[in-house]
N, C-alpha and C positions, 0 to 999 in steps of 0.2 A: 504494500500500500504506500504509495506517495502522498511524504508528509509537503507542510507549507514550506518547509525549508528545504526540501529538495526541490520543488516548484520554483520558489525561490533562486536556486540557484541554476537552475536548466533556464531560468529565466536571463541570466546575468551572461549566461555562456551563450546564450545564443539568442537575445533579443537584447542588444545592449543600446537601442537608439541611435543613434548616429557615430556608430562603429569608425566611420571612414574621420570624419570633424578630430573625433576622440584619438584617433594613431596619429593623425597628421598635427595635431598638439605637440602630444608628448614625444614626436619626433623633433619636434622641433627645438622642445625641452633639451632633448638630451644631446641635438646639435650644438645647441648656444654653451650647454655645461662642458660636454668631453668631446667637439668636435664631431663632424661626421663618420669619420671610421670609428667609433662605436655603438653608431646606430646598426640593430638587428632588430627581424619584424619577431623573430619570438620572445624578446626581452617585451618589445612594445606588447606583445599581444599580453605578457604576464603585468605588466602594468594596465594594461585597461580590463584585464580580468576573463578574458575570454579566450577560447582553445588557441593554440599555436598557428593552427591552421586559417586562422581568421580576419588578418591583415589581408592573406596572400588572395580571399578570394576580392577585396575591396584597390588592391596594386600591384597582383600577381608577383612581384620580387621587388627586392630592397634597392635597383635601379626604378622601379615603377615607381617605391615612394620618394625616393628622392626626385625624381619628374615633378611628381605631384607637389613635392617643397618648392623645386625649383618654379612650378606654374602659377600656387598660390604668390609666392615672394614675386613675379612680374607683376602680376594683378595688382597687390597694394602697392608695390613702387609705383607704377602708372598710375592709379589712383591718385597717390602723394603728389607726385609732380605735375598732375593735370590741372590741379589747383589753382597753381599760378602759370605767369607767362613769359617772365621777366628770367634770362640764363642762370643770374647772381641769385634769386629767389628758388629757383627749379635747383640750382646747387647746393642751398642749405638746405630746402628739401631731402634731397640725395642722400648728408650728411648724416638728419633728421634720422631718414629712413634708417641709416648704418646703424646708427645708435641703438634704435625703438629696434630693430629687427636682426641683431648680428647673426643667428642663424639662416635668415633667408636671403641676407648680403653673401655671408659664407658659400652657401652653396649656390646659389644663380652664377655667380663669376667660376664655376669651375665646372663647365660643360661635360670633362670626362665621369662628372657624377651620375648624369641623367642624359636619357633620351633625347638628343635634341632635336630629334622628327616629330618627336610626337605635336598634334595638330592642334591642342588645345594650349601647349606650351609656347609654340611658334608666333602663333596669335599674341599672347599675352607678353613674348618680348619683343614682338614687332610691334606691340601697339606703348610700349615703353620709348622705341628707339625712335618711335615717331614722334612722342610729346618732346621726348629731347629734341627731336633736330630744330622740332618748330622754338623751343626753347633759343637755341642759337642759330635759327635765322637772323632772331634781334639781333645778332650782334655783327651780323655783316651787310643787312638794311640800310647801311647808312648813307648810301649815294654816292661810295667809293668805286660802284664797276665789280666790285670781288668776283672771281669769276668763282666757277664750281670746284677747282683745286683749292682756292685760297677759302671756300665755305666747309670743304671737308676738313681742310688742317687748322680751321676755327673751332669744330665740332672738336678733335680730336685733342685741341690743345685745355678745350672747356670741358670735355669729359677727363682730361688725365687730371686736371687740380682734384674736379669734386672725387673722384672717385680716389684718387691719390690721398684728400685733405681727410676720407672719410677711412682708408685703411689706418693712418698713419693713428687717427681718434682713436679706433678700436682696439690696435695694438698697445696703446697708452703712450705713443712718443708725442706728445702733445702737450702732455702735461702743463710743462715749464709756459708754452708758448699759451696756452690757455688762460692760466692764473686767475684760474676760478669764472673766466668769463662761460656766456652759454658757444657752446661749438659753432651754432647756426652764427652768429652774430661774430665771431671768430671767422668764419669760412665767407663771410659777407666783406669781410677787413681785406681778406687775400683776393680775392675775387676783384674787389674795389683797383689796389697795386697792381694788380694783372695786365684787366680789362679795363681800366676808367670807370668811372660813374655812368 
């Protein structure tokens, strides 16, 4: 006879509500704490309480969920930066992002983690690369002629600050240059020296 506490618990193993939400958390947890190689989906499935086998039907292998890190982490960068419109704004953004999300900065920048076919991923960093460029269109606008070489190595010299000012944050070599200031407001000083006002 089946008590309420085995009910209970066949409950927990195999209707556990948004299964898929709950692994791509605590993946993310254990990105940010001990980096990506020591994420495994059977550690994750013992942390959200459900059989071994239970990830894999939700990302088929531990390349699928890091896809899936890497898909969610384009989605809210794009989000963040679509906000504003201004390069030097779209860059503390970015910063922003580092900070509020080091596990899904970590893994989007290292392509050999994840899938990079897959078509929901694609999407989600193409529609990133896009608020960026419109981001530093502004900055070659200005009725100088730039032709499409001098717009690329704009894009490229405004992508290597933020994304350079935002590893250097994360690794903590910052510190000094910081001195208590907020990072965004910081990465808005350098940006300023760079590019002008």
């Amino acid at each position: 006879m089946s008590t309420d506490r085995d009910a209970s618990r066949d409950q927990t193993s195999y209707h556990h509500g948004d299964l898929r939400r709950t692994i791509l958390a605590a993946a993310v947890d254990v990105i940010a704490a001990e980096g990506s190689a020591a994420l495994s989906l059977r550690d994750l499935a013992r942390r959200a309480g459900v059989s071994h086998a239970a990830p894999a039907h939700h990302f088929k292998d531990r390349t699928g969920l890091l896809t899936a890190v890497a898909t969610e982490a384009y989605t809210l960068f794009a989000d963040s930066l679509s906000e504003v419109t201004d390069f030097r704004e779209q860059g503390a953004r970015y910063v922003r992002f580092a900070a509020d999300h080091p596990a899904h900065f970590q893994v989007m920048f290292q392509p050999g983690l994840y899938r990079g076919d897959d078509p929901a991923l694609a999407a989600a960093r193409e529609r990133a690369a896009r608020v960026l460029r419109e981001g530093v269109a502004g900055l070659t606008t200005d009725g100088s002629g730039a032709d499409a070489g001098d717009a690329r190595r704009t894009g490229v010299a405004a992508w290597s600050l933020a994304h350079g000012f935002a590893a250097l944050l994360l690794s903590h070599n910052l510190t000094d240059f910081l001195g208590g200031r907020d990072p965004e407001e910081a990465f808005l000083s350098v940006a300023e020296a760079v590019f002008g006002s």
